[in-house]
Backbone as CSV, one residue per row, in Angstrom:
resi,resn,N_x,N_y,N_z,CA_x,CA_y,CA_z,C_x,C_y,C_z
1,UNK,0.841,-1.168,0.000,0.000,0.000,0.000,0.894,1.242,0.000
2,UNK,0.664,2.033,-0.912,1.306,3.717,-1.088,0.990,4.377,0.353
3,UNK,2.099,4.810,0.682,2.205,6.009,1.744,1.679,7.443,0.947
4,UNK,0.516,8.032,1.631,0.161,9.287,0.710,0.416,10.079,1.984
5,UNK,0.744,11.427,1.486,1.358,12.554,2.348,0.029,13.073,3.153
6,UNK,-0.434,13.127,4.193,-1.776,13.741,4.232,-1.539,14.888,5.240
7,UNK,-2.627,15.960,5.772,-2.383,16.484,7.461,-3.516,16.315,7.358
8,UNK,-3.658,16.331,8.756,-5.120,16.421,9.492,-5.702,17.627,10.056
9,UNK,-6.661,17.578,9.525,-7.419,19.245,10.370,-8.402,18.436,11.154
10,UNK,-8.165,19.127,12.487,-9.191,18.689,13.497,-8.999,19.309,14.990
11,UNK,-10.089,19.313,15.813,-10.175,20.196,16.842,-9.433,19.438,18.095
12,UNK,-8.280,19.918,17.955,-6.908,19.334,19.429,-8.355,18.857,20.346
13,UNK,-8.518,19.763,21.382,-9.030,19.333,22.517,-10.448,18.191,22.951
14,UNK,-10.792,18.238,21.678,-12.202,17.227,21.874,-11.776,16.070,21.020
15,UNK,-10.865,15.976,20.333,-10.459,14.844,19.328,-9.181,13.797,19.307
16,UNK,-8.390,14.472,19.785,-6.897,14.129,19.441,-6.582,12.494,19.658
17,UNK,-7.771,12.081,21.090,-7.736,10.864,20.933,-8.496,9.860,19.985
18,UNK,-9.116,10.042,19.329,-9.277,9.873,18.598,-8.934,9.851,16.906
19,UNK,-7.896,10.942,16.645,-7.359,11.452,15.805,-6.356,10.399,15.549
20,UNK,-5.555,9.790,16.789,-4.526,8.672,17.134,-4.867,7.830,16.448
21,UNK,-5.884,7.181,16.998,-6.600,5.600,16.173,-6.071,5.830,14.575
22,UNK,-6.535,7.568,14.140,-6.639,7.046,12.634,-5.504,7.066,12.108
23,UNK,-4.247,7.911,12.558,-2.613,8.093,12.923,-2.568,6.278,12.193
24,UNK,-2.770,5.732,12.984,-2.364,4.427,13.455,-2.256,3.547,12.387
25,UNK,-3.711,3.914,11.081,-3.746,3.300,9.851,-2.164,3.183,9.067
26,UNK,-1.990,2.150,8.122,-0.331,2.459,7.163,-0.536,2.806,6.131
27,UNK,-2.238,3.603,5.924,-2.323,3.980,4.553,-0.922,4.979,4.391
28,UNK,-0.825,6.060,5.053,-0.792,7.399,5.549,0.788,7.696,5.927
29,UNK,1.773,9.076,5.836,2.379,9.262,5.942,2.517,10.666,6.323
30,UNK,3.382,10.523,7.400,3.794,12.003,7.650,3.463,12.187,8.736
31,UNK,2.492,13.421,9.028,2.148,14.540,10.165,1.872,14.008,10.902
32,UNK,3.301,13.809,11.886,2.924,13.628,13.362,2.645,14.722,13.836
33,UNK,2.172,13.699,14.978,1.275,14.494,16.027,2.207,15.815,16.750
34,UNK,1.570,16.962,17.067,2.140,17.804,17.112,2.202,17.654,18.994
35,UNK,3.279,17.881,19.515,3.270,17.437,21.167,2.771,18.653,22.038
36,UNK,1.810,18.437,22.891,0.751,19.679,23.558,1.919,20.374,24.004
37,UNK,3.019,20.236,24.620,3.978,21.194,24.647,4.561,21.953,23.176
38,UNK,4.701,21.507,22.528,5.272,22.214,21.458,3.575,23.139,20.886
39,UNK,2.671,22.424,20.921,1.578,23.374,20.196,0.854,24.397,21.429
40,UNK,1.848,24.208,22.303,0.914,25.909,23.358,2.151,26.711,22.933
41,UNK,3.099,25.963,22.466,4.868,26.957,22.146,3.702,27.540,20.921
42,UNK,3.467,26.990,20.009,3.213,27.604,18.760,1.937,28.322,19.359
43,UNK,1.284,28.134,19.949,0.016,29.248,20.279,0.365,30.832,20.816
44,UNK,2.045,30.358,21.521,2.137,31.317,22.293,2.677,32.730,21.569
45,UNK,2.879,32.312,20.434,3.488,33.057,19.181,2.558,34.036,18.170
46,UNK,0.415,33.816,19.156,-0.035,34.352,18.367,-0.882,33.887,16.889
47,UNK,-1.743,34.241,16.748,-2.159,34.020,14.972,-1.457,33.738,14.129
48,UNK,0.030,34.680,13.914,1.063,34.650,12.920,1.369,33.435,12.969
49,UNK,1.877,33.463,14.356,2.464,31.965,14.621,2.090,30.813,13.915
50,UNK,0.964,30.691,14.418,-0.357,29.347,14.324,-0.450,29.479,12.377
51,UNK,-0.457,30.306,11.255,-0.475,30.499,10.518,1.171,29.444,9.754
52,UNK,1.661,30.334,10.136,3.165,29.897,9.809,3.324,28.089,9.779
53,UNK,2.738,28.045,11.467,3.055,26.803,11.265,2.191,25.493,10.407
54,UNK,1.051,26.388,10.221,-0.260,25.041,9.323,0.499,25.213,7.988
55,UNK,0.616,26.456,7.694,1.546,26.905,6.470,2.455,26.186,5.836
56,UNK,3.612,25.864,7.047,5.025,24.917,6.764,4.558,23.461,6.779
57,UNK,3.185,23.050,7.652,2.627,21.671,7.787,1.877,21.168,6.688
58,UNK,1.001,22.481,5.944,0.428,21.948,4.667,1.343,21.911,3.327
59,UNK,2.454,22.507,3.501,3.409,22.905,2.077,3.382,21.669,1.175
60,UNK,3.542,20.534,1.854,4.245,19.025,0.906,3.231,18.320,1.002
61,UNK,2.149,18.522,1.666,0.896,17.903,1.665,0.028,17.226,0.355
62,UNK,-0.343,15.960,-0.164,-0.908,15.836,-1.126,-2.265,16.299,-1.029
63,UNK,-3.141,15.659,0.381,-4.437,15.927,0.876,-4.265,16.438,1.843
64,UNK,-5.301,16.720,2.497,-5.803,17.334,3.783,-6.871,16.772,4.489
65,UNK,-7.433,16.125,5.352,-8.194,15.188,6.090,-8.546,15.906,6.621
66,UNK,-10.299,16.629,6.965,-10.408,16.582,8.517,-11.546,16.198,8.822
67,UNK,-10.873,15.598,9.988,-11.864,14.549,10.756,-12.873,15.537,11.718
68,UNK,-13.888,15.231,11.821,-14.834,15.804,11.870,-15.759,15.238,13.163
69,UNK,-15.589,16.140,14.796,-16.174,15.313,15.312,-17.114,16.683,15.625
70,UNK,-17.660,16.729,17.131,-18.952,17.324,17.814,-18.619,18.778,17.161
71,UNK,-17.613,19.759,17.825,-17.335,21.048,17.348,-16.300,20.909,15.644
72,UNK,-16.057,20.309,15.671,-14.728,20.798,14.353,-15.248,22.125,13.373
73,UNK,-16.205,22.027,12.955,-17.086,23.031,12.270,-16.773,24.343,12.437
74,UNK,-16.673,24.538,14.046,-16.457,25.842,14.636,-15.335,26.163,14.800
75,UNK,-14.358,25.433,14.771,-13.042,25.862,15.064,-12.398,26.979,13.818
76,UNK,-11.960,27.987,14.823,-11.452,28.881,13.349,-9.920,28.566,12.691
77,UNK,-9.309,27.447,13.211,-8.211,27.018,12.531,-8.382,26.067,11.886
78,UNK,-9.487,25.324,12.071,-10.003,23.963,11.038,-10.558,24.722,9.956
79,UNK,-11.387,25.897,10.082,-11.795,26.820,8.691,-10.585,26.980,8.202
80,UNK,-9.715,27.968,8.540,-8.892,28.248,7.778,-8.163,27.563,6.878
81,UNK,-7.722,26.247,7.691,-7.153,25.096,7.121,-7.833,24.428,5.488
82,UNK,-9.279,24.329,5.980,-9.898,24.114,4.602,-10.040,25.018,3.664
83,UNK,-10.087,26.237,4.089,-10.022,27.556,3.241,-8.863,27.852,2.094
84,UNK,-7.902,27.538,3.182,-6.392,27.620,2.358,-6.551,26.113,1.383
85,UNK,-6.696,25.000,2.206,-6.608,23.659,0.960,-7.502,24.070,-0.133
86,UNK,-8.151,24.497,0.053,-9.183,25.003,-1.089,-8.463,25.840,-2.266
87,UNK,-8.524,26.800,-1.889,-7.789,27.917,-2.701,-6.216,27.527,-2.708
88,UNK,-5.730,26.516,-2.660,-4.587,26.070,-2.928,-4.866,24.806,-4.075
89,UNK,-6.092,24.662,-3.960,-6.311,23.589,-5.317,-5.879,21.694,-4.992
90,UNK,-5.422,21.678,-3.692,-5.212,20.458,-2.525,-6.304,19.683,-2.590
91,UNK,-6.003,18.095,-2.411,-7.142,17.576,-2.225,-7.816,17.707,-0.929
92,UNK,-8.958,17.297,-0.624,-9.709,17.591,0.441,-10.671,17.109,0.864
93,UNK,-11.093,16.506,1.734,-12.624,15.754,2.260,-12.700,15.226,3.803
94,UNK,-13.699,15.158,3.712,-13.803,15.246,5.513,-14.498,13.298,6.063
95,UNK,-13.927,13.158,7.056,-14.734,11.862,7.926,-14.697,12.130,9.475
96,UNK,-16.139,12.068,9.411,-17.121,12.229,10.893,-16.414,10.962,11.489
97,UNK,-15.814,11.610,13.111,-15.076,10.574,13.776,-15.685,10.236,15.311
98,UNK,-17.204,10.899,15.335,-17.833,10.956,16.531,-17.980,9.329,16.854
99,UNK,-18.133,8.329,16.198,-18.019,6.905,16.323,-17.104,6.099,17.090
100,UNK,-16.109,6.513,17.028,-14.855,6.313,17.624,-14.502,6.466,18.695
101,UNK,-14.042,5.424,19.484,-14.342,5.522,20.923,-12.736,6.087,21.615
102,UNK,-13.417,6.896,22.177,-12.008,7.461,23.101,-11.965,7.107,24.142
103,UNK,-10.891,7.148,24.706,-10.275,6.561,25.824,-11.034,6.903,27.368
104,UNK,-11.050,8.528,27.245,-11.350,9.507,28.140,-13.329,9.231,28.012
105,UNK,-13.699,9.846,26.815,-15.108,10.247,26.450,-15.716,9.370,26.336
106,UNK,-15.260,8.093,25.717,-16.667,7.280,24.920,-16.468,7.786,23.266
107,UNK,-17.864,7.651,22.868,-18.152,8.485,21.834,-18.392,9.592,21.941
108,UNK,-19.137,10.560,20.813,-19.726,11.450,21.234,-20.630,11.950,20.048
109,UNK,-21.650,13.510,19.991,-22.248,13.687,18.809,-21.530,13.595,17.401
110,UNK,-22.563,13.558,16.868,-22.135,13.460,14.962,-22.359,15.413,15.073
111,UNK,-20.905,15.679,14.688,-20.764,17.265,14.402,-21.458,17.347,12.853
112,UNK,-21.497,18.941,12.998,-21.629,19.181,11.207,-21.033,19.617,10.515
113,UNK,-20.996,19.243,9.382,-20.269,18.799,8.017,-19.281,20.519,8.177
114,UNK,-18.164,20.732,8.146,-17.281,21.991,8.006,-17.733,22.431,6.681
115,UNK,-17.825,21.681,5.843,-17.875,22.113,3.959,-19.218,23.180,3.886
116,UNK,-19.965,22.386,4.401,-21.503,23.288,4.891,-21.253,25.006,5.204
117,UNK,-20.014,24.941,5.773,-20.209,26.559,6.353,-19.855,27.581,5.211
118,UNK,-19.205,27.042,4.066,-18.719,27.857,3.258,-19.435,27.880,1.938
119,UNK,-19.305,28.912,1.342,-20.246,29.636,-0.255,-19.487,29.965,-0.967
120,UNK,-19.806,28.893,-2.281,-18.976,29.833,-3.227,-20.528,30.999,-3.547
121,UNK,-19.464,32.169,-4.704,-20.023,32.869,-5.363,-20.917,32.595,-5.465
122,UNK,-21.488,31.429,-6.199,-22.723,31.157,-7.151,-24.045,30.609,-5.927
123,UNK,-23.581,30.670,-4.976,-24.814,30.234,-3.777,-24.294,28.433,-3.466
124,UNK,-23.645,27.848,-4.385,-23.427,26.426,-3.812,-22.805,26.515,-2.552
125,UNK,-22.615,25.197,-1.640,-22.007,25.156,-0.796,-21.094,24.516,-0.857
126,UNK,-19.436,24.777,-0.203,-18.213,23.636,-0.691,-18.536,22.042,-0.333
127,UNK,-19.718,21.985,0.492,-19.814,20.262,0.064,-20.570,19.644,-0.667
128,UNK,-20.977,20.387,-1.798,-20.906,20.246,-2.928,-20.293,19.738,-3.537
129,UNK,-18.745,19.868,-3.311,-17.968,19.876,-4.091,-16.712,18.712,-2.906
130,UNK,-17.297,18.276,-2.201,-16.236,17.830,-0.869,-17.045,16.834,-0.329
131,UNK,-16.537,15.663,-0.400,-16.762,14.375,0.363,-16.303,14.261,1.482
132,UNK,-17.567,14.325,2.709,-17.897,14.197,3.767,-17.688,12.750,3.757
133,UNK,-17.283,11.801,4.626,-17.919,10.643,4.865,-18.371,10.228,6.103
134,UNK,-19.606,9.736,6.364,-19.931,9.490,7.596,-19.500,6.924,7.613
135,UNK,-18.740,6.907,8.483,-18.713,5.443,9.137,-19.828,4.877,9.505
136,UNK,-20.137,4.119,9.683,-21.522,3.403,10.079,-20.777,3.365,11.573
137,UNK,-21.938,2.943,12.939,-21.798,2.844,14.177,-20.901,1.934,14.737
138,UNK,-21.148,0.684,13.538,-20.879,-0.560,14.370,-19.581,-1.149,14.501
139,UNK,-18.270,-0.626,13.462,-17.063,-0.736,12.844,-16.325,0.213,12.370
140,UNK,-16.876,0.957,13.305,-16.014,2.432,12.466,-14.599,2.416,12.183
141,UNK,-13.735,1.999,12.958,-12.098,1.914,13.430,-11.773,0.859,11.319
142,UNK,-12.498,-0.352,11.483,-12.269,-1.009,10.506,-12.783,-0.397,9.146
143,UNK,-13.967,0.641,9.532,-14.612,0.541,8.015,-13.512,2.243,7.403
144,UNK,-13.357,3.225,8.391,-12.424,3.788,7.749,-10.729,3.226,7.703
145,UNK,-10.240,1.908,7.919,-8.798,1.678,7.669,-9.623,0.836,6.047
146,UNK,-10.356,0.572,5.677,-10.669,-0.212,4.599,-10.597,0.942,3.589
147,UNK,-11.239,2.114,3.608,-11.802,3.136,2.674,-11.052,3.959,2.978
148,UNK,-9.923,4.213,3.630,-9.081,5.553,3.640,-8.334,5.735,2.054
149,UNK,-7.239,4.791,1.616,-7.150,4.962,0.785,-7.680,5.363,-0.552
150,UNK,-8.548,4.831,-0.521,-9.416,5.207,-2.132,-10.019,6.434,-1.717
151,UNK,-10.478,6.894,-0.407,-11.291,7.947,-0.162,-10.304,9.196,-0.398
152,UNK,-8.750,8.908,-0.537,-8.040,10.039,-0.588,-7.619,10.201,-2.055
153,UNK,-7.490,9.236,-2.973,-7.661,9.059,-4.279,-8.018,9.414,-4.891
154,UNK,-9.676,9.344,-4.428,-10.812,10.144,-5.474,-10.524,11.457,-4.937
155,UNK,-10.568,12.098,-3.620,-10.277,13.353,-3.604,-9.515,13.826,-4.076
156,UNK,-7.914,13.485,-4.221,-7.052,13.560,-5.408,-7.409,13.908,-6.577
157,UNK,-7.964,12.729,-7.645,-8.618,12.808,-8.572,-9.463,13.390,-9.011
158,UNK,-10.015,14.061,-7.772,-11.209,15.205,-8.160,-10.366,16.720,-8.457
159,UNK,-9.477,17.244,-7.572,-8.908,18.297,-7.878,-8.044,18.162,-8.716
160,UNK,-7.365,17.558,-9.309,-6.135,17.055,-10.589,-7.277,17.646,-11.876
């Protein structure tokens, strides 16, 4: 199986354990996890900061993932993140990870879709144009290590 370059957009504090599990797949290469000490260093630096560094993290990126749990939607660095993959012409698509059991939480709600919040010009909405995927309840852990790959493919293939 091809190592594809990916990062992950997703909301640190309600997710990260969860975020791990999907780390864990061998579709996937690259963006480790950023260490809560090093990412309050990068917070402490400000907007610029936090910019700079998604900046230097998305540069070599083929796709962009974000996993999508209760808040992600709201986070204004998960917008941005898709904002920039966007207008950078990057592949892009999202999977709802509220299924997924964390260590700490359990599960938790099915958030909404990030693509939803944004308009193009013409009145569409970017998930329109952006594959959401929601896991079924019962296998989530297995049914996204089965479909990660191809799910990053076609997103590929859609912006190419």
């Amino acid at each position: 199986m091809a190592r594809i370059p990916v990062f992950f957009s997703f909301h640190y504090a309600n997710d990260v354990m969860r975020v791990q599990q999907i780390r864990n797949i061998g579709a996937l290469e690259g963006n480790e996890p950023v260490s809560p000490n090093d990412w309050e260093q990068v917070k402490r630096g400000g907007d610029s900061s936090i910019k700079r560094w998604i900046d230097e993290n998305l540069k070599y990126k083929r796709c962009v993932i974000v996993l999508v749990g209760a808040e992600t939607a709201n986070r204004p660095w998960v917008r941005y993140e898709i904002e920039k993959t966007w207008n950078d012409g990057k592949a892009i698509f999202g999977i709802h990870i509220h299924n997924l059991r964390c260590p700490r939480n359990g599960t938790t709600v099915k958030g909404k879709n990030p693509f939803d919040t944004f308009t193009f010009e013409d009145g569409r909405k970017l998930s329109s144009a952006v594959s959401c995927y929601d896991p079924g309840a019962y296998d989530t852990y297995n049914e996204i290590a089965r479909n990660m790959t191809s799910w990053i493919n076609s997103a590929i293939a859609q912006r190419s």
